[in-house]
C-alpha positions in Angstrom: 3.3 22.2 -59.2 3.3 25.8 -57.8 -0.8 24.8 -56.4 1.3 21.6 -54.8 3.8 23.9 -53.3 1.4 25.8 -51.8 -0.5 23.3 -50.2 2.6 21.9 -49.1 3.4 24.5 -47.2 0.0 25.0 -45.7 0.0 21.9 -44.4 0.8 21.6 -40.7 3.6 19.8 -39.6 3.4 16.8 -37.9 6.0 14.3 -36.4 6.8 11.6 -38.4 6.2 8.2 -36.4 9.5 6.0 -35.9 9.0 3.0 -38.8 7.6 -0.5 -38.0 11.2 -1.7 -37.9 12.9 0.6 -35.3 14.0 -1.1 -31.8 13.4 1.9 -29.6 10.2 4.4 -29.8 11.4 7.8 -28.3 9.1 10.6 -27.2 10.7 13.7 -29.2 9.8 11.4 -32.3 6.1 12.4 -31.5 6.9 16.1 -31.0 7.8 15.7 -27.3 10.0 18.8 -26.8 11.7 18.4 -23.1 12.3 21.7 -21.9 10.2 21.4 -18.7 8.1 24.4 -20.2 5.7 22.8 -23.1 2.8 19.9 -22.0 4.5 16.7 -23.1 1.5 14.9 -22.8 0.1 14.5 -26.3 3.6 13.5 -26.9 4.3 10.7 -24.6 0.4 9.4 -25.1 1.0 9.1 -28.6 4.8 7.4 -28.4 3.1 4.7 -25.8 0.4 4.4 -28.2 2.7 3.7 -30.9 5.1 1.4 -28.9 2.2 -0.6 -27.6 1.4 -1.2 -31.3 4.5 -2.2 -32.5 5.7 -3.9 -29.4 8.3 -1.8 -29.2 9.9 -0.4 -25.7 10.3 3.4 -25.2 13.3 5.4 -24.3 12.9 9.0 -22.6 16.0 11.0 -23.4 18.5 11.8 -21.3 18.5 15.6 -19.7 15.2 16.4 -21.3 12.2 17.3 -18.5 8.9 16.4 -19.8 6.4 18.3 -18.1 2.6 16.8 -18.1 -0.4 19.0 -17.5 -4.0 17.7 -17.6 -4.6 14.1 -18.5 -7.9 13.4 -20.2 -6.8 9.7 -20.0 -4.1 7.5 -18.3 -1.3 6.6 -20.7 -1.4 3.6 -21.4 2.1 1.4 -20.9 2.2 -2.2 -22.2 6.4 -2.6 -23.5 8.7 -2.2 -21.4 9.9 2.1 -20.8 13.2 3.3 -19.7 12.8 7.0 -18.5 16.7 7.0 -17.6 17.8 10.5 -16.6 15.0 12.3 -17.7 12.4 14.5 -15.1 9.2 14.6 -15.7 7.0 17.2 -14.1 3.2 16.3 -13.2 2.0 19.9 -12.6 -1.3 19.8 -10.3 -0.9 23.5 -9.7 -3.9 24.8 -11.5 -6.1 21.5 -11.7 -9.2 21.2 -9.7 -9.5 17.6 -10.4 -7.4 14.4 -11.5 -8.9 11.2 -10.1 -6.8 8.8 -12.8 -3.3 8.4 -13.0 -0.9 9.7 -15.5 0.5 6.1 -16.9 -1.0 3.0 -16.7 0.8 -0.3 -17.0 -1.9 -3.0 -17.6 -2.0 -6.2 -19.0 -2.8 -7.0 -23.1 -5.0 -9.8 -21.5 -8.4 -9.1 -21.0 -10.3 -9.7 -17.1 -13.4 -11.7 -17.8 -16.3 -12.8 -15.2 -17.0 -16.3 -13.6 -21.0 -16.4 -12.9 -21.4 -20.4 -12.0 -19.1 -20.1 -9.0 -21.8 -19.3 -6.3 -20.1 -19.9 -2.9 -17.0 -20.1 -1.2 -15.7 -21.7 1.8 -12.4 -20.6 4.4 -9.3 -22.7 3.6 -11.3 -24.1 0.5 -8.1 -25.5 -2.2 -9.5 -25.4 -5.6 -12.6 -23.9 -7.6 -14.5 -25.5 -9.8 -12.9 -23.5 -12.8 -10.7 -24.4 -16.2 -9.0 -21.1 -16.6 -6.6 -19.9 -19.4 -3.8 -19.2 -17.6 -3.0 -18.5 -13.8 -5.3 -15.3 -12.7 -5.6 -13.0 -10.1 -9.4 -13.5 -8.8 -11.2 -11.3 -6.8 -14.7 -12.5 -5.3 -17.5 -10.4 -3.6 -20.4 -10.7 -1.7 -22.1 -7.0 -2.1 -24.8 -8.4 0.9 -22.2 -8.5 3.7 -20.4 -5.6 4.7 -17.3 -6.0 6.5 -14.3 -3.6 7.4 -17.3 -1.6 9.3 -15.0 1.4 10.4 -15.2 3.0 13.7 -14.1 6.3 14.4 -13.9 9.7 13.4 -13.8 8.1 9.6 -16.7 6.0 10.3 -18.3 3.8 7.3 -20.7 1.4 6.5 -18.3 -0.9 5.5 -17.0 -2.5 2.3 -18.8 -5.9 0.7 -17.2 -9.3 1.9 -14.3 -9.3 -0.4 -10.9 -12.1 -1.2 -8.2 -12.0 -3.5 -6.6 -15.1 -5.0 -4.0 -16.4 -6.9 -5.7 -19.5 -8.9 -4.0 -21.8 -11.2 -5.0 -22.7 -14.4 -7.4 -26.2 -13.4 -8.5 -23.7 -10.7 -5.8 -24.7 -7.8 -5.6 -22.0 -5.4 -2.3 -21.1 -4.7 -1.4 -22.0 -1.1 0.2 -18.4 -0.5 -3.4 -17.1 -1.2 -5.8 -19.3 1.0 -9.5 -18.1 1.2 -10.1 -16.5 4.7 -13.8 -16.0 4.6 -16.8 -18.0 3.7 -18.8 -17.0 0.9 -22.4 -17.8 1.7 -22.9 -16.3 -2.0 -20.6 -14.7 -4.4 -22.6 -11.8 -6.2 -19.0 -11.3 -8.2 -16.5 -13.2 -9.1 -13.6 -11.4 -11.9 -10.6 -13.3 -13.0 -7.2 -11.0 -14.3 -5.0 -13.4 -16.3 -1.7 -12.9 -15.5 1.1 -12.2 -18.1 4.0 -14.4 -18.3 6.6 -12.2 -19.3 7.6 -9.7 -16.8 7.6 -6.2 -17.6 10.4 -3.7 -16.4 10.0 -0.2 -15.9 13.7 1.7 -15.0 14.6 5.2 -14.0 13.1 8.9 -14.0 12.8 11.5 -11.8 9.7 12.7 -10.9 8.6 15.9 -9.5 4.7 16.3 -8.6 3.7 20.1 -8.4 0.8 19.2 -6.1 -2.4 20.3 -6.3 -4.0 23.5 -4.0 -7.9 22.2 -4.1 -10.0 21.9 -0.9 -8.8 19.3 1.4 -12.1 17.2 1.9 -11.9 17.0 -2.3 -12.1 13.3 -3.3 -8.4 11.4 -4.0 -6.0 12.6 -7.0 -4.4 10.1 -9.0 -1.8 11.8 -11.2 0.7 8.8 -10.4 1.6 5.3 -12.0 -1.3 2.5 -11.4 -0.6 -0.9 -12.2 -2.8 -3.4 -13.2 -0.7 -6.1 -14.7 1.0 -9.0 -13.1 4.6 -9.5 -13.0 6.1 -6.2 -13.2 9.4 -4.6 -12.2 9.8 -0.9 -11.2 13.4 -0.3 -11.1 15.4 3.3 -9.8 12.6 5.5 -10.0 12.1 8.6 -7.9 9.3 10.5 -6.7 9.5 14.5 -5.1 6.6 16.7 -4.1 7.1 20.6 -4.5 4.1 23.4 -3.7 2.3 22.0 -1.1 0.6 24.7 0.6 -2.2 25.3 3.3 -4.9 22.6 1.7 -4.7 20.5 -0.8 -6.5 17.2 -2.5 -5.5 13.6 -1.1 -3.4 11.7 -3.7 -4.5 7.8 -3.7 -0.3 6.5 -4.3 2.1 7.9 -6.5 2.5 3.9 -7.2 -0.7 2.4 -7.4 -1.0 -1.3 -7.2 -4.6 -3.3 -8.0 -6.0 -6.3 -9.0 -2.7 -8.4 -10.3 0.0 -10.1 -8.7 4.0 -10.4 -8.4 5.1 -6.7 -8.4 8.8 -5.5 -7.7 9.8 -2.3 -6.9 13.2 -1.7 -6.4 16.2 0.7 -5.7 13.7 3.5 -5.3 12.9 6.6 -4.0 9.5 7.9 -2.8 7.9 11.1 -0.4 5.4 11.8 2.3 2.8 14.1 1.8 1.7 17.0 4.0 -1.0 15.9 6.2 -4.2 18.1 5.8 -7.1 18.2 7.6 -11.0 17.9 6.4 -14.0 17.7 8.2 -15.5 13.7 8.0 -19.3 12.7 7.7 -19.5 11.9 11.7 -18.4 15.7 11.8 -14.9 15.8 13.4 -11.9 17.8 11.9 -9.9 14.3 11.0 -6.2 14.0 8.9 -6.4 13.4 5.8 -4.6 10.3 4.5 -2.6 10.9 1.4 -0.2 8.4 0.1 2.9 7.8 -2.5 2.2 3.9 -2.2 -1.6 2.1 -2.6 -1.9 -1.4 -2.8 -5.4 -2.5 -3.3 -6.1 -6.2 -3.9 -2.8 -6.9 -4.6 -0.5 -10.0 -4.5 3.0 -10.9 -4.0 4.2 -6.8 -4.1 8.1 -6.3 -2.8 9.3 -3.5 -2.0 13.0 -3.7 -2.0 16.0 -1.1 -1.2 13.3 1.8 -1.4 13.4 5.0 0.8 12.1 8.5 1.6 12.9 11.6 0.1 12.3 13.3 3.4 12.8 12.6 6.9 11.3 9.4 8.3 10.2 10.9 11.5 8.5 13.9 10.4 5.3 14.2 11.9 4.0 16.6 9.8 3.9 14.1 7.1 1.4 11.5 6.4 2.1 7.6 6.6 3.5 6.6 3.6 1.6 3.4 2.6 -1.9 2.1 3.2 -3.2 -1.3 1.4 -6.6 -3.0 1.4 -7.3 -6.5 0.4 -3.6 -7.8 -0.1 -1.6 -10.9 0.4 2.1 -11.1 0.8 3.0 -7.7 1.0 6.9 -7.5 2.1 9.2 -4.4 3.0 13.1 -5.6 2.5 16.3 -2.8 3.2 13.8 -0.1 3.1 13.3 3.2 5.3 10.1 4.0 5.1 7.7 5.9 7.4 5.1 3.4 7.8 3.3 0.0 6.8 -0.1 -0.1 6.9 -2.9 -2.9 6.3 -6.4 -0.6 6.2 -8.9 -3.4 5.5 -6.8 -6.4 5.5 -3.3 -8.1 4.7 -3.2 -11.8 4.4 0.9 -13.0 5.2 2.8 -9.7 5.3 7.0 -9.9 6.2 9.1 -6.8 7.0 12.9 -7.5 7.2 16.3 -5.5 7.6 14.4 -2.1 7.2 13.8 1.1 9.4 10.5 2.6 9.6 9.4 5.5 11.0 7.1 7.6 12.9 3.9 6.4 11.7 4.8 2.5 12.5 3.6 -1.3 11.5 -0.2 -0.8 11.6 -2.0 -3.8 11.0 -5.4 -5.9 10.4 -5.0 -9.0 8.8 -4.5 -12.7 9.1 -2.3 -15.4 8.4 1.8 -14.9 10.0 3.5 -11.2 10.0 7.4 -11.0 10.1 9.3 -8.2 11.5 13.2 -9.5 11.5 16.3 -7.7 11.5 14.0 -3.9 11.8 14.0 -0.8 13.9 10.5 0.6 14.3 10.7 4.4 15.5 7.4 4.9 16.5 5.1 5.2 19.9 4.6 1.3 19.5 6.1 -1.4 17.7 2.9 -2.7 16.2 -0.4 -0.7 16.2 -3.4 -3.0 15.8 -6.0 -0.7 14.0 -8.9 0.3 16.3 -10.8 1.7 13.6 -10.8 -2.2 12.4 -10.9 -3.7 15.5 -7.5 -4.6 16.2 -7.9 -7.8 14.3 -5.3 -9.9 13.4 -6.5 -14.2 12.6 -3.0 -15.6 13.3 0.1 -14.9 14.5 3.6 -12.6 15.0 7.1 -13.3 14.7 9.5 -11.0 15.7 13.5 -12.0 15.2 16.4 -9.9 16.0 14.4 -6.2 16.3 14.7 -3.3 17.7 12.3 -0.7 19.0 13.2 3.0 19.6 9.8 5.1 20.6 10.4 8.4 19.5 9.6 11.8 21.9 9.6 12.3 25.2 8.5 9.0 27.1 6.1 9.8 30.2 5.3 6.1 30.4 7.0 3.2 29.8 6.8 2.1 26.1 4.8 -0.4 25.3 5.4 -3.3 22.2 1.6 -3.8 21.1 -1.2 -1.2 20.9 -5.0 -1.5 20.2 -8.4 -0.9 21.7 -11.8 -2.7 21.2 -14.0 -2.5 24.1 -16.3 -5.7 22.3 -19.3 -2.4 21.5 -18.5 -2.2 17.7 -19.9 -4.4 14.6 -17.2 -5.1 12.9 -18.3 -7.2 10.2 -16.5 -10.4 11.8 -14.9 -11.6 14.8 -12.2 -9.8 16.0 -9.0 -10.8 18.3 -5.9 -10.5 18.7 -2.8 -12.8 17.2 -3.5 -16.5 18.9 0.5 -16.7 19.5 3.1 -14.7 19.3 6.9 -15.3 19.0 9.6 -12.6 20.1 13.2 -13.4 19.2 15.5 -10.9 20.0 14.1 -7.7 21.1 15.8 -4.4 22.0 13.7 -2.3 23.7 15.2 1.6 24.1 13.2 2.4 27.2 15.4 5.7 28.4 17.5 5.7 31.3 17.1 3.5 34.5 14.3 5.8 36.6 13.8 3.8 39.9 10.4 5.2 40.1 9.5 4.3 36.5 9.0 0.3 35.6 9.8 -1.6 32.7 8.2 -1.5 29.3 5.3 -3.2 28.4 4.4 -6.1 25.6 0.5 -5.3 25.9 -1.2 -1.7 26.0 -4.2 -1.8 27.7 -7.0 -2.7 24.7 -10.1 -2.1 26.8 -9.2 -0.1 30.0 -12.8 -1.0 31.3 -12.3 -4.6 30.4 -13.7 -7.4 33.6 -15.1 -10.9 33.0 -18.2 -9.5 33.9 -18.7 -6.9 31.4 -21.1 -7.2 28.6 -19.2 -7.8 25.1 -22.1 -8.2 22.0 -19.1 -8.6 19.8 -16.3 -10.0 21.8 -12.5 -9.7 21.6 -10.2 -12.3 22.2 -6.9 -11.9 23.4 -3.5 -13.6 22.7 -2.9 -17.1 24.0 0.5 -17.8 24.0 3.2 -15.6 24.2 7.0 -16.8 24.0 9.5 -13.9 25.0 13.8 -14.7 24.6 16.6 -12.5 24.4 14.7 -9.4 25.0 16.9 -6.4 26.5 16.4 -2.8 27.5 18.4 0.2 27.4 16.9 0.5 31.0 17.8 -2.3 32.2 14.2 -3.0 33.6 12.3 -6.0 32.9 9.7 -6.4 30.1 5.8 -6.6 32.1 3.0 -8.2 30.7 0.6 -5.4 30.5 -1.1 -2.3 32.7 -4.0 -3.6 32.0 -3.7 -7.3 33.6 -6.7 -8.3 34.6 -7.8 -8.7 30.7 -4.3 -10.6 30.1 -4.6 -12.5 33.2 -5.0 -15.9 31.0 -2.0 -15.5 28.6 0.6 -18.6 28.8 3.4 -16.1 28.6 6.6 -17.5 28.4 10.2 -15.8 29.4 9.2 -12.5 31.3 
């Protein structure tokens, strides 16, 4: 008895798990302790780990502040998790390197390959496939490289790549069509999605952020999300210690390879911009972001705004996506929306955004309705991508307020391609766009200024006669009603109107 005591007593303690039968999983049941001083992580892995098991949601408590140093591993959330009232600090202060994320919310279904699929074809409507449930494919071609940046952050490119929603007797989903052919598919990977949705609500989060060398590769230290049909509900997102460098972060939220994501009634932050020196051997901003969407489908973002100011320069852009379709902004303020390599279908309505504007490559129709854009333009094409967009605008009921002090008039659309750049495909503008109520805020009536412009000028050296080995067309139809000025001076086609000269522009 007394040798039993002993051992007893030598024995470290150790949390009891919540039983098999409890409803909830909380995080002090696994030795969290909440005070903001002690590394919760051990705690909250092993409480995920547990609820996961059990299929049991989690429930962080009220007033505690969980703080979460390094992260040998993403936590891994697959029930759904309240965080409620609690804070969680994710101090980066003292790491030198962090490139996952802190939780995870992925999928219990597993991604599997398709190898007889060998080719592709634009606007094809079903692959030959018997699926086990609707899934998020992604094909690739690794022997064409498109998305052949230009630029101070030139690349080589990125392999031919398309997401797609496909139903389960391989029906692509109209909303998704194929927008490149596939000569030959070197991979093709299928996500399954889950039917159930999964809801994460609440917390306030507080990133201490990191002080390593700028031109260090991206942090994670966020939420990624790899599973479709998910709600993020009320959750915040602050940024404290940023000093004079610091690591990119890759999105606070993280979105990849999985389809029909909600975020809602939250609150998110731009980063400090930093500066790095790039391969071609400029000194180039850094891009750093508290939103990534990569090969993402169907994401909403909905009654979500900044933490800090919308027009502050100093900060970077606030969202950059590659390889998405259906990407939509609705009653947010945000500082920007940005395609990098490719949106298919994006819509942004009854929202503000900031400084850093609409920048876009895509294809398929963009929306802007019911939205001030307070930037230099109202949409930026991206040069570094050729100012490509396959498709066509509609604007309804906008307004467009350039911020600064104008020394020429505002203009609605900005690009450049001077037809010199390998792109990877053919580039051009939108074949037709539609403006529908327009409010231009131009300054004050200057009888020596004129009136703002639709078109920037693309390619100041552009002529008929000029050489193009990868040419760039221009828009051909352009309908213009109910657009007014705070000048009062007329909308123009373009400074630059010898290369617009064959635009059916209707209304100016």
């Amino acid at each position: 008895m007394i040798m039993l005591g002993l051992l007893a007593l030598a024995a470290p303690a150790q949390p009891a798990p919540r039983p098999a039968e409890s409803t909830v999983v909380r995080y002090e049941d696994f030795g969290a302790v909440g005070d903001g001083v002690a590394d919760d992580y051990p705690a909250l892995a092993k409480a995920h780990e547990f609820a996961n098991e059990k299929n049991h949601p989690v429930r962080a408590r009220d007033g505690a502040t969980y703080r979460i140093g390094k992260t040998p591993r993403a936590i891994a959330i697959e029930t759904n998790a309240d965080f409620g009232k609690a804070k969680f600090i994710i101090d980066d202060a003292a790491l030198d390197d962090a490139p996952h994320d802190v939780f995870e919310i992925r999928s219990r279904l597993k991604s599997f390959s398709l190898t007889h699929v060998k080719t592709l074809r634009r606007q094809q409507t079903k692959i030959d496939v018997s699926l086990p449930a609707s899934c998020v494919i992604i094909a690739m071609n690794k022997n064409v490289s498109q998305y052949i940046r230009r630029g101070n952050n030139a690349n080589d490119g990125s392999p031919q790549t398309d997401v797609l929603l496909v139903h389960a007797d391989g029906r692509i989903s109209p909303t998704t069509p194929v927008i490149w052919n596939f000569d030959q598919i070197t991979s093709m990977k299928a996500y399954p999605m889950d039917q159930g949705t999964l809801t994460i609500k609440g917390g306030h989060f507080t990133t201490i952020a990191n002080r390593t060398k700028s031109d260090h590769g991206y942090f994670g230290r966020g939420i990624g999300i790899s599973r479709s049909n998910v709600v993020v509900d009320g959750i915040e997102h602050h940024i404290t210690g940023e000093g004079e460098h610091g690591a990119p972060y890759g999105g606070f939220i993280s979105v990849s390879n999985c389809a029909n994501v909600f975020i809602r009634n939250s609150v998110f932050s731009g980063h400090k911009t930093y500066r790095s020196v790039t391969r071609t051997g400029h000194l180039t901003p850094k891009g750093t972001y508290d939103l990534r969407f990569d090969r993402a489908i169907h994401v909403t973002l909905f009654r979500c705004r900044q933490s800090n100011d919308i027009l502050d320069t100093s900060r970077w852009g606030i969202m950059g996506s590659n390889f998405c379709k259906n990407l939509t902004y609705d009653q947010c303020q945000l500082s920007r929306f940005d395609a990098h390599q490719g949106v298919t279908h994006a819509t942004i309505r009854n929202s503000v955004i900031g400084h850093a504007g609409l920048q876009l490559t895509g294809f398929g129709t963009f929306v802007a309705e019911n939205t001030t854009v307070k930037s230099h333009n109202f949409i930026d094409l991206r040069p570094d991508y050729g100012s490509t967009w396959t498709g066509e605008w509609i604007i309804r009921n906008c307004r467009f307020e350039p911020q600064g002090k104008l020394s020429s008039p505002p203009c609605l659309f900005n690009g450049s391609n001077d037809g010199q750049h390998d792109f990877g495909y053919e580039c051009q503008m939108p074949w037709r766009i539609r403006i529908e109520g327009l409010h231009v805020v131009d300054g004050e009536a200057d009888a020596k200024s004129a009136g703002p412009y639709v078109f920037d000028q693309f390619n100041s050296r552009w002529s008929a006669a000029t050489a193009q080995p990868f040419p760039y067309r221009v828009t051909k139809e352009l309908h213009l009603k109910n657009i007014t000025t705070s000048s009062g001076k007329p909308m123009r086609l373009s400074n630059n109107p010898a290369m617009f000269h064959e635009v059916k522009a209707q209304g100016l």
